[in-house]
N, C-alpha and C positions, 0 to 999 in steps of 0.2 A: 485404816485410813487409805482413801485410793492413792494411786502412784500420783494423777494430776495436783491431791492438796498438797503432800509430801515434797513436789516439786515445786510447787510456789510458794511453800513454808521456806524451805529452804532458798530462793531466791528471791526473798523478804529480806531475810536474814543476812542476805550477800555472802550464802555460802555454797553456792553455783558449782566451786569446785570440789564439792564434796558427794557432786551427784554421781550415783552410778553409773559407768558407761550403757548399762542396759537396762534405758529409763522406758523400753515401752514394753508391752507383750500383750500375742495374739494367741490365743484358743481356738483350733479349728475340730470340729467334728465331724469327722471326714464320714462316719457310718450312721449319718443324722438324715444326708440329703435327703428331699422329695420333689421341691419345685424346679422346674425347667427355667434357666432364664432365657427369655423369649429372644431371636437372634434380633427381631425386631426394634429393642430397642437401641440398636446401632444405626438405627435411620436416619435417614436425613432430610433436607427441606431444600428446595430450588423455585425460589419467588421471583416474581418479575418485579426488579428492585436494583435499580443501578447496572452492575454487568455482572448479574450471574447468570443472568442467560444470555441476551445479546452482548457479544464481546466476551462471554465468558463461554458455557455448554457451546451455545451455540455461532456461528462465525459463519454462516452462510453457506449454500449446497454452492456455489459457485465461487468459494474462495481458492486459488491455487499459491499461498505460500503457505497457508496451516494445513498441513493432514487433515481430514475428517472422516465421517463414514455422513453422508446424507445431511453436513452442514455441522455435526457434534464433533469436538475436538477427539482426534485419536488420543492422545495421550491424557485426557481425562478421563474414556473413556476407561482406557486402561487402568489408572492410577487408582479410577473406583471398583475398578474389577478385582485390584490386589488387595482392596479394602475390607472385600466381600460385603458390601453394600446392601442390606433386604429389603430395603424398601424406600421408594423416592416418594415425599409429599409437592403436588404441584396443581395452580398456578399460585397461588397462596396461603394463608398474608390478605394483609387487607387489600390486594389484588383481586384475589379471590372473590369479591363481592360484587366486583366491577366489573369481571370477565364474562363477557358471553361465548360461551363453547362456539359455537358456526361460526362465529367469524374467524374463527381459525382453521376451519378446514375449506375443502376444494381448490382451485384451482389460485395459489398463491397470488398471479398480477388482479383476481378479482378479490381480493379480500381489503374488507374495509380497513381506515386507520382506528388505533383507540390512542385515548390519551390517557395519560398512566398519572391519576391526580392524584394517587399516593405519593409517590417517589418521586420527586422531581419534575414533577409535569411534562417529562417527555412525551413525543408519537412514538408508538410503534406499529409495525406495520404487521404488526399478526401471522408472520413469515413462518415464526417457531407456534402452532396450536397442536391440539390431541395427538395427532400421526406422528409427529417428531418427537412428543412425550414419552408416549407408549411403547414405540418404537425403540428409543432409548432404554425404557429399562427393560424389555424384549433382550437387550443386546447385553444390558449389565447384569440382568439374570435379577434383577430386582420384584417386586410388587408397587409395581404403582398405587398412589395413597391422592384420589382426586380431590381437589374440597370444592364444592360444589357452591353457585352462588346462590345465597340466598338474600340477601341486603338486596339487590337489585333486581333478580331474577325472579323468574315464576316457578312452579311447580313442575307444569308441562316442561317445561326446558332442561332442571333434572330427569324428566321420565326422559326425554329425546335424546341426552345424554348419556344414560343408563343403557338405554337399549342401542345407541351407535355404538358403544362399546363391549355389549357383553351380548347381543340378540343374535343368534345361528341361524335362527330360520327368515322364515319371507316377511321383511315390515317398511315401513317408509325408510326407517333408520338403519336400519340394515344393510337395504337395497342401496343407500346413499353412500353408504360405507364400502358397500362393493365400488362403487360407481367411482370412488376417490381411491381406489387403489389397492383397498385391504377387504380381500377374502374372510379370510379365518375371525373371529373375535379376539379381546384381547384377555377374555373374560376377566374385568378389575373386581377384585376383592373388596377396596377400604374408598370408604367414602366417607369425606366431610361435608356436614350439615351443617352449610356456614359458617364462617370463623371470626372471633371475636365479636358474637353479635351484641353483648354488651358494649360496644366500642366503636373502631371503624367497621364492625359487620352490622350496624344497623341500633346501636345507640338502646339498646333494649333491656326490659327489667325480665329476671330471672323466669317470673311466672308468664311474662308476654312471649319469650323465647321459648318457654316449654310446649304450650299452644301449636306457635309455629312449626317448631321442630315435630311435633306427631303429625302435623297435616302432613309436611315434607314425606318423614320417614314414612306413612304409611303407601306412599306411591312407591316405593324406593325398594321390593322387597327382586330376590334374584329371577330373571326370567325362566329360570329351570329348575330342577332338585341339583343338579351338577353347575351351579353358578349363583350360588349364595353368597349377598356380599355383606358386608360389616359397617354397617352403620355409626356415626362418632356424632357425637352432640357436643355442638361450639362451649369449651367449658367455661373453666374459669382462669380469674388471674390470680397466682399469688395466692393470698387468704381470703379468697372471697366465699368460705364456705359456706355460705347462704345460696350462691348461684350451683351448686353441688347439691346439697341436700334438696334443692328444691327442682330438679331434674330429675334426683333418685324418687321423688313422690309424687311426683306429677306425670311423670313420663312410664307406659307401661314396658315392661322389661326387656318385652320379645319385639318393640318394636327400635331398642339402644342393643347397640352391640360394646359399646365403649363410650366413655366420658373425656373430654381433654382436658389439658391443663398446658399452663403458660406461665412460665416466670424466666425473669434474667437476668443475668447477674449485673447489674448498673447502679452505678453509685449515687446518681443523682439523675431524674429526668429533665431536669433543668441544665446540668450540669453532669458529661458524664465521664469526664477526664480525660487524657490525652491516650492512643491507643499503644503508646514507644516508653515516651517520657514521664513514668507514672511514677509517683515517689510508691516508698514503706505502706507508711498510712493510708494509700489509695488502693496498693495491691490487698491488704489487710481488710480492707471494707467489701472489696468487689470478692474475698474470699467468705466472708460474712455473708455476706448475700447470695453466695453460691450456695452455703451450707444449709440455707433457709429451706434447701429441697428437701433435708430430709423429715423436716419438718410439715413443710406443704402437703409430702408425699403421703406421711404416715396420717396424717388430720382428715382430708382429704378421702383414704382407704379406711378411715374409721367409720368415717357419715356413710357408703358407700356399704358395708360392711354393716348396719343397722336398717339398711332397706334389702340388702343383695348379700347374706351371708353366704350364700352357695358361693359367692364371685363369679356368677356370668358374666355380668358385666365389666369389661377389663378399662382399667387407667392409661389413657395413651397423653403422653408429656408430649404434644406436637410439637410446641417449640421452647425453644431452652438456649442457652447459651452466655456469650459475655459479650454485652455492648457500651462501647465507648465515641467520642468525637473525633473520629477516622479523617481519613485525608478526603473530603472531597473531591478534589481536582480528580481525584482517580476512581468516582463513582459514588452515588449515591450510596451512605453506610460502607463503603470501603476502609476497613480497617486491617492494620499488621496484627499478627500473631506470635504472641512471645510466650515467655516461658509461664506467664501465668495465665495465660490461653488452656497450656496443659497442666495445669494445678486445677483450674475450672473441670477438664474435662477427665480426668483420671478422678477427683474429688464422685462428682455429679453421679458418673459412671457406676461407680462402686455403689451410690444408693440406691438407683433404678434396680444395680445386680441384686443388692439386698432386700429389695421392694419386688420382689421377681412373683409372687401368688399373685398382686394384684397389678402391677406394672408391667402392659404387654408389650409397649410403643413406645418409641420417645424418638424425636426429630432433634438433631442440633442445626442449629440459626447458624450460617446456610452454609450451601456447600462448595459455592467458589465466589471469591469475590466479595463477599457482603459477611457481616459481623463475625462469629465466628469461623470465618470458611476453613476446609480442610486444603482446599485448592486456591491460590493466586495467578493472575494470568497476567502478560504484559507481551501484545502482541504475539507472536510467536514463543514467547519464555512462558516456561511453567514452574512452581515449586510447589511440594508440601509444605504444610505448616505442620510446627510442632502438635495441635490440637490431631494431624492426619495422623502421627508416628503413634497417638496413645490410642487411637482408636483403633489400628493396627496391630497395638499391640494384646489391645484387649480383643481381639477376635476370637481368641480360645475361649473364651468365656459365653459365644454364641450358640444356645441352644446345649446348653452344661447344665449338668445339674446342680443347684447350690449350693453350697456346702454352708449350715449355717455354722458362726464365728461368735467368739468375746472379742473384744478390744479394751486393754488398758493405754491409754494414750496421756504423756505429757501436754503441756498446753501448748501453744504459739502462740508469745506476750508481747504487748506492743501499747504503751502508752497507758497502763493500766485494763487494758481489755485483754480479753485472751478466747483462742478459738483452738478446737481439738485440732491437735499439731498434725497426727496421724490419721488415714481414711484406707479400708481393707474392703473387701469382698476375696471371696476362695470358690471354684466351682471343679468338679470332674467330670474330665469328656468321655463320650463313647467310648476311647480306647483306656479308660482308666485312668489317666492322667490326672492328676490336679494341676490348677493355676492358683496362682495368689498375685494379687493386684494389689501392691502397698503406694500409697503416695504421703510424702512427709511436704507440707504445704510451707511449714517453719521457713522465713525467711534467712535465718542465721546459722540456726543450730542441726545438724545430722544429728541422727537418733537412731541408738542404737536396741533393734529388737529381740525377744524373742518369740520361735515360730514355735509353737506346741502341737501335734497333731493327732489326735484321740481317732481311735479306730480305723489306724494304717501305719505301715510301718513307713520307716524315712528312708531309700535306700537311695536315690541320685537324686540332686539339686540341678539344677542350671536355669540363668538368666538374661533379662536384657532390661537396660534401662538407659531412661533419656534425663539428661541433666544440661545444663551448662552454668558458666561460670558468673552470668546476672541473671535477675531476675526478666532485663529487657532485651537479652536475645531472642534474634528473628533469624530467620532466612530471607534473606535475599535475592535477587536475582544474577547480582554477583558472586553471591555466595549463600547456592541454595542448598549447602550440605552442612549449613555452622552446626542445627543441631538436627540429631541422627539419631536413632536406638546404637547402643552397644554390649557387646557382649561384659553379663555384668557378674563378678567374681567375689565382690567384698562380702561372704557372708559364710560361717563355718559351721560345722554341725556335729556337737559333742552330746552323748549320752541322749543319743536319738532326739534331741532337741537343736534347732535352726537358731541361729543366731543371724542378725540383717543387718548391716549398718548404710544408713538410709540419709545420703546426704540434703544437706537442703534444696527445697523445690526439687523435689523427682519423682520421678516415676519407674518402679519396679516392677516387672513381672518376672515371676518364678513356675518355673514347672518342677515337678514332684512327681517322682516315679517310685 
């Protein structure tokens, strides 16, 4: 019988106290690994959406009380450099379909207004377009990830776009590109082929998107043998796996370089909770929902996997994250970040790690300012959020190789429902190292593990891990150090086996030498 019946036989019975302290254990096969997990999917998203870019990234080439480099906050800049950051997705989001590239560049006092009728119907004044993008992640050492408009835009306008950014030699777009200031190319890799065009990308049925998407992509191909870019096909949401399978057969192979996908973890679209004051029952749901990825994921790489056995074609999760009914007054989707921010994101993390053959991408919803962000801004004040500390800490795990695992896991019970308490991924780095990435989701109960590790020996432990003492701690801006990684001790290791003890809501990382 597995450990999860055992334990809820027994706390049937209301005999709770007669469980073992080491009600979970992990299997790792340390001399199994083969796939790479792509650094990639530690990406992120920066939409024009409330203030994650004006008033957040960005604050103006001519502000003198914030730092910046060229109008980008310095200490963001920073804050995503210690993140190791690989790749930034921008202008969108259902932005994205509305943005026309030229009005963002040349000479700033000529560039037209646009009105932003996604998000709040504000003007913006097209002050931040391509040059301040690129430029940025130039500086964070990132890959830029464009999504290109297709719901409003034309074809020509991706080619014009394509080639302002990646063309070396002599062309309209090129010459225009010198003329604004940049020499060199930026040569972009990842392009989006419109986003959500089932939705705000243009309201479209699967086989009508397939169509579109080949005219696109066949304009779309690298202007060199040395500047090949990667092409992504607007995917789907959720389980919509008819708009998947019907991409993988319609659309010819060499002209997709990847598929997206889109889910979040919200409770209600009608209704999506408060983002501080969330009872049991709602963190409980929104963890529910989180968990649906790994589901998504594997369904999703099956249909994918009966057109594309080889997996050329890679799975990029562009947006992801946890959204709830945030403070307004402080931005369109402005939402705090608490401890079940990083249960979301140590959870999710771990699947992408484990989905690593077909899962190259994955973007978290967004990165300052707006639903999941990693960054908060207020004024001159900066903080991380909890969701920046797990992402941080899983950075060892970027571009490692994966170690495949078992999991026996207790439940996490809550009203007659139950959801696996515990979530693992384990990878080794170039210098031999292992990681192990434990998150124990359980609102109550710590859980005591054990680490088994098949083909390696156990010779030094050491950890860190992020906790605190509710589930609705945040950082603030009076107190943007409540919750921090620490150095984490509670775990012994007898007869070459790891013992964990894994309090509630946390997040573990281990290294293994």
């Amino acid at each position: 019988m597995k450990i999860q019946k055992i334990v809820s036989l027994l706390l049937a019975l209301g005999l709770s106290g007669l469980l073992s302290a080491q009600d979970a254990s992990v299997i790792i096969n340390a001399d199994q690994g083969k796939h790479q997990i792509s650094r990639h999917i530690y990406g992120h998203f920066a939409e024009h959406l409330g203030r994650c870019i004006y008033d957040g990234f960005y604050v103006g080439a001519d502000n003198e009380t914030i730092p910046h480099t060229d109008g980008v906050r310095n200490d963001i800049i920073q804050a995503l450099k210690d993140l190791k950051v690989p790749n930034l997705r921008w202008p969108g989001g259902c932005f994205a379909d509305t943005y026309h590239w030229k009005d963002g560049v040349g000479p700033q006092n000529e560039r037209p207004t646009i009105v932003n009728r996604w998000w709040g119907g504000t003007t913006e004044d097209n002050s931040f377009g391509t040059h301040n993008f690129l430029n940025l992640c130039e500086e964070l050492g990132a890959e830029p990830y464009l999504s290109a408009n297709v719901g409003s835009g034309t074809v020509q306008e991706v080619i014009d776009w394509v080639q302002y950014t990646n063309h070396d030699g002599v062309s309209p777009m090129a010459d225009w590109r010198r003329a604004n200031g940049r020499e060199k190319p930026w040569a972009v890799k990842y392009w989006g082929v419109g986003n959500e065009t089932w939705g705000c990308g243009g309201n479209m049925t699967a086989e009508y998107y397939a169509n579109i998407y080949r005219q696109y992509a066949t304009f779309m191909p690298g202007w060199s043998g040395s500047a090949k870019i990667e092409r992504i096909a607007s995917g789907a949401s959720g389980n919509d796996y008819h708009w998947t399978e019907t991409l993988m057969k319609n659309v010819p192979h060499e002209l997709m370089e990847a598929v997206a996908l889109h889910h979040y973890s919200v409770l209600s679209w009608s209704d999506k909770g408060p983002d501080v004051g969330f009872s049991e029952a709602q963190y409980f749901k929104t963890m529910e929902e989180s968990l649906k990825m790994e589901e998504f994921v594997t369904r999703h790489s099956t249909i994918m996997d009966k057109y594309d056995p080889e997996k050329k074609v890679a799975l990029f999760v562009d947006e992801w994250g946890g959204w709830y009914d945030g403070d307004t007054e402080k931005g369109v989707l402005y939402q705090q970040n608490t401890m079940r921010d990083a249960m979301i994101a140590g959870a999710v993390l771990n699947i992408f790690n484990n989905h690593a053959e077909r899962v190259k991408m994955a973007n978290i919803a967004q990165a300052v300012n707006v639903l999941q962000a990693v960054i908060l801004t207020d004024a001159e004040k900066m903080l991380l959020t909890p969701t920046y500390h797990v992402m941080k800490l899983y950075n060892v795990h970027q571009d490692a190789i994966l170690l495949p695992l078992s999991v026996e896991t207790p439940d996490y019970l809550l009203d007659g429902k139950k959801l696996p308490a515990l979530s693992v991924s384990a990878s080794r780095d170039t210098g031999g190292a292992m990681h192990v990435s434990l998150v124990n989701i359980d609102a109550k109960k710590a859980h005591s593990t054990t680490v088994s590790i098949h083909g390696n020996d156990l010779k030094t432990v050491k950890g860190s891990i992020l906790s605190s003492a509710s589930l609705q701690d945040h950082n603030t801006f009076d107190n943007p150090d409540k919750i921090a990684p620490k150095d984490f001790k509670d775990f012994k290791v007898k007869n070459g086996v790891l013992t964990v003890n894994l309090p509630p809501f946390s997040v573990v990382v281990l290294e293994i030498e």
